[in-house]
C-alpha positions, 0 to 999 in steps of 0.5 A, spaced: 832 690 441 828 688 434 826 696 433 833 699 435 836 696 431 830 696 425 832 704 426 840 702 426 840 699 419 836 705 416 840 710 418 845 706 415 844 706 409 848 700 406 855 699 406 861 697 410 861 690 412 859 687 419 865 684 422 865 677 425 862 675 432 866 671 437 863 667 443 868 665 449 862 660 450 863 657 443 862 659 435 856 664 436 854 663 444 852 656 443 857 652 448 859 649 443 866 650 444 872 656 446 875 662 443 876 662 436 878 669 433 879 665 426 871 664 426 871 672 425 879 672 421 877 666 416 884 668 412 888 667 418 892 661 417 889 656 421 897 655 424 897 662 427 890 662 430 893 655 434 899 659 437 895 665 439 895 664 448 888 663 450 889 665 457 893 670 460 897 665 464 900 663 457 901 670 456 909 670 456 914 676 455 910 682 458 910 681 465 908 688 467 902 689 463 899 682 463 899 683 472 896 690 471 890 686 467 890 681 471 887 686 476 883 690 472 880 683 470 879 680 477 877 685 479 871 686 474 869 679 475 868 680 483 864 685 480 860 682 475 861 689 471 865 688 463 872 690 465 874 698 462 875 700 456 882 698 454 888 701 449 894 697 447 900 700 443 906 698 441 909 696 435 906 691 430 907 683 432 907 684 439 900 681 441 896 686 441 890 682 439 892 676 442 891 680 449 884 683 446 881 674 445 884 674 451 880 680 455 874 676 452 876 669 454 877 671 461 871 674 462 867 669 458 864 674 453 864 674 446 869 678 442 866 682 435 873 684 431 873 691 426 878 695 424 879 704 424 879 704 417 873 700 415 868 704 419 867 709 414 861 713 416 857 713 423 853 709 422 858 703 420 859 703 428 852 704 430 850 698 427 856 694 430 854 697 438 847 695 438 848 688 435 852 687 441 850 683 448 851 685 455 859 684 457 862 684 449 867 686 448 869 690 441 876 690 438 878 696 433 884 695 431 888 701 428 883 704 432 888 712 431 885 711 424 879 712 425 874 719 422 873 724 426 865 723 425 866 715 427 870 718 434 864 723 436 859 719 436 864 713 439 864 717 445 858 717 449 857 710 447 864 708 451 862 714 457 855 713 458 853 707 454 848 711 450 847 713 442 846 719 438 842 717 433 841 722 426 834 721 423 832 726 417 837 732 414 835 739 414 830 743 418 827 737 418 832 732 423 831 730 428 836 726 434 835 720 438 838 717 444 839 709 444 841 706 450 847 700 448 849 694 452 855 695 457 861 693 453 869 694 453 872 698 448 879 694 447 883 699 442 890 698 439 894 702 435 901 702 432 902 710 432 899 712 440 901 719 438 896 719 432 891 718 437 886 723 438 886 726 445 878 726 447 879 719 445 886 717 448 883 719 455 876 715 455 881 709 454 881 706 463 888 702 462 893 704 456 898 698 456 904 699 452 907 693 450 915 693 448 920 689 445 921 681 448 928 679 450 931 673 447 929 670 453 922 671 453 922 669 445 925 663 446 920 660 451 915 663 446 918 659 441 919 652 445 911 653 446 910 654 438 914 648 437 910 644 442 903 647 438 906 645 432 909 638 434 916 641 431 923 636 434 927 642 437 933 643 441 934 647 446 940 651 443 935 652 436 930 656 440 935 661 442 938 661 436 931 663 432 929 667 438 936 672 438 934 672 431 926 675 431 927 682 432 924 681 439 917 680 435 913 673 437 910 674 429 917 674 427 920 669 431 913 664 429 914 666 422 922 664 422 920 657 426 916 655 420 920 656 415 926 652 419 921 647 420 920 647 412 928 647 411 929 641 417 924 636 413 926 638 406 933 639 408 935 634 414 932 630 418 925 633 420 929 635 426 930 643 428 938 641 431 943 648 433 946 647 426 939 645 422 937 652 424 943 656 423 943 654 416 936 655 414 936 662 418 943 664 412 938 660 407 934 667 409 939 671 408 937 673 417 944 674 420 945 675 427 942 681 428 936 679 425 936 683 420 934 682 413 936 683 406 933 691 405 936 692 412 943 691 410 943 693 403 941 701 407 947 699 412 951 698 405 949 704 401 950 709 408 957 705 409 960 704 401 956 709 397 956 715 401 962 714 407 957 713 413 952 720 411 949 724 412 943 722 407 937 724 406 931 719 406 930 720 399 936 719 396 937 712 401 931 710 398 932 710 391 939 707 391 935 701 395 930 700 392 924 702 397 919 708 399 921 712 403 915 710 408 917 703 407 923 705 410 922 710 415 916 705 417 918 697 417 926 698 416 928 704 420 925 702 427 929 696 429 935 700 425 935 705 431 934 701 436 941 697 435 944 703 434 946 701 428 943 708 425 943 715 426 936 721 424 941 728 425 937 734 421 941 733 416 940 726 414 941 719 415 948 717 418 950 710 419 954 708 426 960 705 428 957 699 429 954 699 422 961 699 419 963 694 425 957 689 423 959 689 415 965 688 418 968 696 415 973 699 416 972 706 419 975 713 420 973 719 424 972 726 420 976 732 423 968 735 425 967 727 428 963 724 422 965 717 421 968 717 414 971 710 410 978 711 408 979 714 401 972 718 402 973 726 401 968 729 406 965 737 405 968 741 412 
């Protein structure tokens, strides 16, 4: 192993920095205590990592995936085998790192954490898999970033566990294969479609992660709070839970700055009211959205009649990049149907001028139209 990874380190060449290694049976495998992806995160907020789940039974608002991975785990410790590569897509603030500690929790196995942009040269990622142990686990987030140089050789160390090693340039190089331990490969990704094919399909399991219901956000809520020993209503909950965008990151985040309003503003205690009026205090309304959300509904619906309008031009008159826009705002835009794509623009729905409590008219050509603006024909 000494030797392997003596060969490893020269074909390196320095840079890129090794990420951290957790252990499920403590800080590095020596027993000493359980899962902890902050060993490897040291910038995470220590409150975050306590509200990750640790187990999958603790995992809450995707039942579908969790009982898919329940058997590809299960069945793996029946055969004492690391379970198969698994990827995971879904919108940032789902869970898919949670479900990576959990994978390696479940199995007793260490987790080593890296992401696709931070692998830049093959031998970044060779360093990574011969230092790893029999049934670790590797998570790569982002993994659709990663260089095409990175991926060839990613490719017959999750197939056959071997490792093709590039000694010497010229008519001089030569090629060694390196055996590498048996490890399972947990990838997510934000963009499956960005994700190349040869890749994609190497993965055994691709879990799709979707939005949670106020149901399942609640639960995760109430459980947060329990964490964090905040006093919460039940009618809070829901309240913060019909808020977040069906996001866990985001309900967690709005839980902590409502316990920030209640010690400051009341008495410590997260009641129904207590939370109303923190959450107004952020400007979060009761649909979840937030200031920029609504300053692009009122720029389609005031300045431009509910549209069309190209992308550019919402974004200058709101104050964003257009890939701000269309990355982190018009997502959930769509999804409310609050916002319409045509080929022609962005256009604003009845339920944005409803929801800006705006009247509406309707075109001769069916466009929405406010009362007072000339359309084109």
């Amino acid at each position: 192993m000494s030797e392997r990874r003596e060969v490893i380190a020269g074909h390196r060449g320095g840079g890129g920095g090794s990420p951290g290694r957790v252990d499920a049976r403590g800080d590095g495998g020596d027993g000493r205590g359980d899962l902890s992806v902050t060993a490897v995160q040291p910038d995470e907020p220590n409150e975050e990592a306590r509200l990750r789940p640790r187990r999958l039974a603790d995992f809450h608002g995707q039942p579908e995936l969790t009982e898919h991975l329940g058997i590809i785990l299960e069945a793996a410790r029946r055969r004492s085998q690391p379970p198969d590569h698994i990827l995971f897509a879904g919108p940032p603030g789902l869970g898919k790192t949670s479900l990576a500690g959990i994978v390696a929790g479940e199995m007793g196995a260490g987790m080593r954490i890296t992401s696709g942009p931070s692998l830049v040269r093959g031998g970044d990622l060779a360093a990574i898999l011969t230092d790893l142990q029999e049934g670790d686990v590797l998570f790569v987030d982002e993994v659709h970033r990663l260089p095409p140089t990175v991926e060839e050789i990613l490719y017959p160390a999750m197939e056959e566990f071997k490792l093709d090693v590039i000694l010497g340039k010229g008519p001089s190089a030569r090629t060694i294969r390196i055996d590498v331990p048996r490890f399972s490969l947990i990838g997510a990704t934000t963009r499956a479609g960005m994700l190349a094919g040869p890749l994609r399909d190497r993965f055994g399991f691709l879990g799709r992660l979707e939005l949670y219901s106020p149901v399942a956000l609640a639960g995760i809520v109430v459980r947060s709070a329990e964490i964090l020993a905040i006093p919460l209503a039940g009618e809070a909950a829901v309240e913060i839970a019909s808020r977040a965008r069906g996001t866990p990151r985001i309900a967690n985040r709005l839980l902590r700055r409502v316990r920030d309003y209640a010690e400051v503003r009341a008495d410590g205690v997260v009641s129904l009211d207590v939370a109303r009026s923190a959450l107004e205090l952020l400007r979060i309304d009761e649909l979840g959205l937030d200031k920029i959300d609504r300053a692009i509904l009122d720029a389609l619906c005031t300045k431009f009649g509910g549209g069309p309008v190209g992308l550019t031009t919402l974004s200058q008159c709101v104050g964003e990049d257009p890939e701000t826009l269309e990355d982190a705002y018009e997502p959930y835009l769509l999804q409310c149907g609050l916002l319409h794509r045509t080929p022609r623009g962005r256009v604003a729905t009845a339920l944005a001028f409803e929801h800006l409590g705006l009247p509406i008219a309707v075109a001769p050509s069916g466009a929405l139209m406010l009362p007072g603006f000339a359309r084109e024909p």
